[in-house]
MDTraj code that builds the backbone (N, CA, C; nanometers):
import mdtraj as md
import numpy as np

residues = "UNK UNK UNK UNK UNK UNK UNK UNK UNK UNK UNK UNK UNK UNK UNK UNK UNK UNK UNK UNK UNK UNK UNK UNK UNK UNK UNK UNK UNK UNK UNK UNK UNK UNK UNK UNK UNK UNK UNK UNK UNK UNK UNK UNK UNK UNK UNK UNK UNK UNK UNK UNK UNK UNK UNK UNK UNK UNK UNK UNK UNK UNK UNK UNK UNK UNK".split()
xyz = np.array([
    [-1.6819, -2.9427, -0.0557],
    [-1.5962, -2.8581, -0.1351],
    [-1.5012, -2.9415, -0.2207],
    [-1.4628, -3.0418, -0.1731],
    [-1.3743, -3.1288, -0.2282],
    [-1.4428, -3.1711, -0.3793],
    [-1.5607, -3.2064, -0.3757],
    [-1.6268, -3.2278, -0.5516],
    [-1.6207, -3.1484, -0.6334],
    [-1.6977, -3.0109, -0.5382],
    [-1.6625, -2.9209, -0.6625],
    [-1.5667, -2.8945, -0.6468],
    [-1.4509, -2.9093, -0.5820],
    [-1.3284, -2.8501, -0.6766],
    [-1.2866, -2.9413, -0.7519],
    [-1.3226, -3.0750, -0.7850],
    [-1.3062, -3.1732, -0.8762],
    [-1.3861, -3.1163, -1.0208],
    [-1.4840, -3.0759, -0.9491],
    [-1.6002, -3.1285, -1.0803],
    [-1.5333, -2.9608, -1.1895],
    [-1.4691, -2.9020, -1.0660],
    [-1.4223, -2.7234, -1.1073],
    [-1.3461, -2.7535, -1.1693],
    [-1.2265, -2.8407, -1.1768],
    [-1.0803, -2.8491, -1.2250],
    [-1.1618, -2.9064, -1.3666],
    [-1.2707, -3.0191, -1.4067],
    [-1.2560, -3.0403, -1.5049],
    [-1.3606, -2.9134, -1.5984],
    [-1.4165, -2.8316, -1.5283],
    [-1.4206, -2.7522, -1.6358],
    [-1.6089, -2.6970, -1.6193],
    [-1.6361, -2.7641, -1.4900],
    [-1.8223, -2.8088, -1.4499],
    [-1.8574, -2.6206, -1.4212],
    [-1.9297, -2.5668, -1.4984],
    [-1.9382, -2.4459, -1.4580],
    [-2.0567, -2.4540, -1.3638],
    [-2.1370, -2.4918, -1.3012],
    [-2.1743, -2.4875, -1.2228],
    [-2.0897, -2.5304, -1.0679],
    [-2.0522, -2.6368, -1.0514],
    [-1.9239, -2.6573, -0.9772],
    [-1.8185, -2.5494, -0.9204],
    [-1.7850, -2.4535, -1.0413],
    [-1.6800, -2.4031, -1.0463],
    [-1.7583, -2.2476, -0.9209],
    [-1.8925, -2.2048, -1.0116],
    [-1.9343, -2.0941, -0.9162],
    [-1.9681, -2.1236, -0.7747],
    [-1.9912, -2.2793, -0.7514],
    [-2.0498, -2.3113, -0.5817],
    [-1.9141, -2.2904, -0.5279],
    [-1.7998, -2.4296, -0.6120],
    [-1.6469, -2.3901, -0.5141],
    [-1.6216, -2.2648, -0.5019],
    [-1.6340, -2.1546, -0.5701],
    [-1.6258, -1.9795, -0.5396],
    [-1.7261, -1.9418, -0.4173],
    [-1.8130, -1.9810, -0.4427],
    [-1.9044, -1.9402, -0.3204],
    [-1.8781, -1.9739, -0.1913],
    [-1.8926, -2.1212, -0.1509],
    [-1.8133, -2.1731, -0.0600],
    [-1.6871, -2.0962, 0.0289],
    [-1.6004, -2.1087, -0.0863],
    [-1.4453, -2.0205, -0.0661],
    [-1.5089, -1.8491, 0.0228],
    [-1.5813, -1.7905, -0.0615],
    [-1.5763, -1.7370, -0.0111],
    [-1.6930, -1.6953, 0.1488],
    [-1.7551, -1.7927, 0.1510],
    [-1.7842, -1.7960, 0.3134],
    [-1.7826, -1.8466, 0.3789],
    [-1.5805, -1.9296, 0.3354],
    [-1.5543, -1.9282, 0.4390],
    [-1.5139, -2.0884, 0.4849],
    [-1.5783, -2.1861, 0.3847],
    [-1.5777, -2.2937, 0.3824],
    [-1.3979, -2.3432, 0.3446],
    [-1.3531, -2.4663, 0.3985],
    [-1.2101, -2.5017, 0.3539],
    [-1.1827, -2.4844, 0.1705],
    [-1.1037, -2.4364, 0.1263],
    [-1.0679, -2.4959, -0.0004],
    [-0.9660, -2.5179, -0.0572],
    [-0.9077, -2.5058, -0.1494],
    [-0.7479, -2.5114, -0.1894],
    [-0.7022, -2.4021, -0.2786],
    [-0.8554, -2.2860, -0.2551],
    [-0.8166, -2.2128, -0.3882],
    [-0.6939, -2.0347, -0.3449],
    [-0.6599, -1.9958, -0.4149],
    [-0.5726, -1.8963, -0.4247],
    [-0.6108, -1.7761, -0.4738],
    [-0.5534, -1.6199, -0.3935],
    [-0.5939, -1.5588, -0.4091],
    [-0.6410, -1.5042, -0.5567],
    [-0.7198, -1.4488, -0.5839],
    [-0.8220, -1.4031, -0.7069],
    [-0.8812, -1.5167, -0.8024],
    [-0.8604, -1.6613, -0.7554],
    [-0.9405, -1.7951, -0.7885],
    [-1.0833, -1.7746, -0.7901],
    [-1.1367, -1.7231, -0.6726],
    [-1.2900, -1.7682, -0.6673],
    [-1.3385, -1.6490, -0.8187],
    [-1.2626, -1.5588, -0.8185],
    [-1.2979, -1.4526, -0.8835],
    [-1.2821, -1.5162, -1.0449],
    [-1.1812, -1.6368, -1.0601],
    [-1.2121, -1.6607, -1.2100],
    [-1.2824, -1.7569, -1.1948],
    [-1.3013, -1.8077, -1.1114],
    [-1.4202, -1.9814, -1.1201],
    [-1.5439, -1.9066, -1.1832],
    [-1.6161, -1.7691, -1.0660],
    [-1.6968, -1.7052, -1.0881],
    [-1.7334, -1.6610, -1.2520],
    [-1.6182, -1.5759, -1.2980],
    [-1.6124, -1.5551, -1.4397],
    [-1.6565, -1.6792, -1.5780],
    [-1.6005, -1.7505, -1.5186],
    [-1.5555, -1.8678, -1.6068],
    [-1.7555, -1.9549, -1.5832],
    [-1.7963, -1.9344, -1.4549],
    [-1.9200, -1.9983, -1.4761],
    [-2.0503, -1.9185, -1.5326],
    [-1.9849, -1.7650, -1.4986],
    [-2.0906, -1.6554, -1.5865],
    [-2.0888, -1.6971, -1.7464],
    [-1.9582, -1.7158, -1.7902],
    [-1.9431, -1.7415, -1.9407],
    [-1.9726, -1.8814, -1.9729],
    [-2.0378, -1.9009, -1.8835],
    [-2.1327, -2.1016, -1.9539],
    [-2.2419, -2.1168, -1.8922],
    [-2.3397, -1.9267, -1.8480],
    [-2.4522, -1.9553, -1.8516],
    [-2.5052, -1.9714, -1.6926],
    [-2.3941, -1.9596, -1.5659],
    [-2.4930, -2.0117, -1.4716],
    [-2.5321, -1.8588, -1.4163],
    [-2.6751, -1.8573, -1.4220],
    [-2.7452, -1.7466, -1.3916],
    [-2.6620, -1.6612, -1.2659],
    [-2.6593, -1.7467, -1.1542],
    [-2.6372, -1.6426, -1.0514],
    [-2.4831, -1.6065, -1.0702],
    [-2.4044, -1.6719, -1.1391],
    [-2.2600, -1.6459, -1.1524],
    [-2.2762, -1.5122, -1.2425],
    [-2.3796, -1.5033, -1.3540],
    [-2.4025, -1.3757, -1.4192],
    [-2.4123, -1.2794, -1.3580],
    [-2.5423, -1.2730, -1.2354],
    [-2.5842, -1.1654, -1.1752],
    [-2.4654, -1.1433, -1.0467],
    [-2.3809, -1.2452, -1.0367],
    [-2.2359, -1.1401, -0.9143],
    [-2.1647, -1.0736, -1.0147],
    [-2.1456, -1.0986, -1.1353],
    [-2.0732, -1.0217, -1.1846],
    [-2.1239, -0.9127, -1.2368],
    [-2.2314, -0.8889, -1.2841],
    [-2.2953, -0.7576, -1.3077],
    [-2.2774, -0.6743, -1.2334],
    [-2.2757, -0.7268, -1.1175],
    [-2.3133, -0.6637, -0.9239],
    [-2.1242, -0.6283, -0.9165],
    [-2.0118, -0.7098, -0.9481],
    [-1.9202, -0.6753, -0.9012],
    [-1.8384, -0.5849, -1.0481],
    [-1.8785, -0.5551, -1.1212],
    [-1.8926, -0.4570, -1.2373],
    [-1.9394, -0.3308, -1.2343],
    [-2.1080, -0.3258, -1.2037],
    [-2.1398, -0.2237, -1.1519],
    [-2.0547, -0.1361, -1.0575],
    [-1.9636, -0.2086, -1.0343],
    [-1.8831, -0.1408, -0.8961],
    [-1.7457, -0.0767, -0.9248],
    [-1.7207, -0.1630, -1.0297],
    [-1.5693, -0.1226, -1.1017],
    [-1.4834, -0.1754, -1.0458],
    [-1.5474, -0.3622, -1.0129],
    [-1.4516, -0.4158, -0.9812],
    [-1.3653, -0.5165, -1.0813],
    [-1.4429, -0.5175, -1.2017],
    [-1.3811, -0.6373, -1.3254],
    [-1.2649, -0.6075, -1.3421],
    [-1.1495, -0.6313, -1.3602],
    [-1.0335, -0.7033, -1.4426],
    [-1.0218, -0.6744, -1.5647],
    [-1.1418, -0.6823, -1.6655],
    [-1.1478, -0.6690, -1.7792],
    [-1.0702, -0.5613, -1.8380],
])
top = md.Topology()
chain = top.add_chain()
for i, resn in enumerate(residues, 1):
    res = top.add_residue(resn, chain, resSeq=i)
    for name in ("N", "CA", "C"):
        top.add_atom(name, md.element.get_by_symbol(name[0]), res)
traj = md.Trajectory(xyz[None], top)
């Protein structure tokens, strides 16, 4: 977890959706509440497939922010 939250801080959108994933099952991290939720965002908007399809999934639901 410690890389990707390195590789997250500089901006690695792939990085950024694993440290979200991680975080959320459960693994140590440093992140803060509604974090994993923008790593997630932030790696949908540079393309990483499965970061697309949670957010569709947490949309469908009427859970976006937007």
């Amino acid at each position: 977890m410690e890389w990707f939250s390195k590789a997250a801080d500089q901006g690695h959108p792939q990085a950024s959706y694993n440290l979200a994933v991680g975080h959320l099952q459960g693994h140590p991290t440093k992140l803060q509440k509604g974090d994993a939720h923008k790593l997630i965002r932030h790696a949908a908007s540079h393309g990483v497939p499965e970061a697309e399809e949670v957010m569709k999934r947490v949309c469908s639901k009427g859970r976006c922010d937007e």
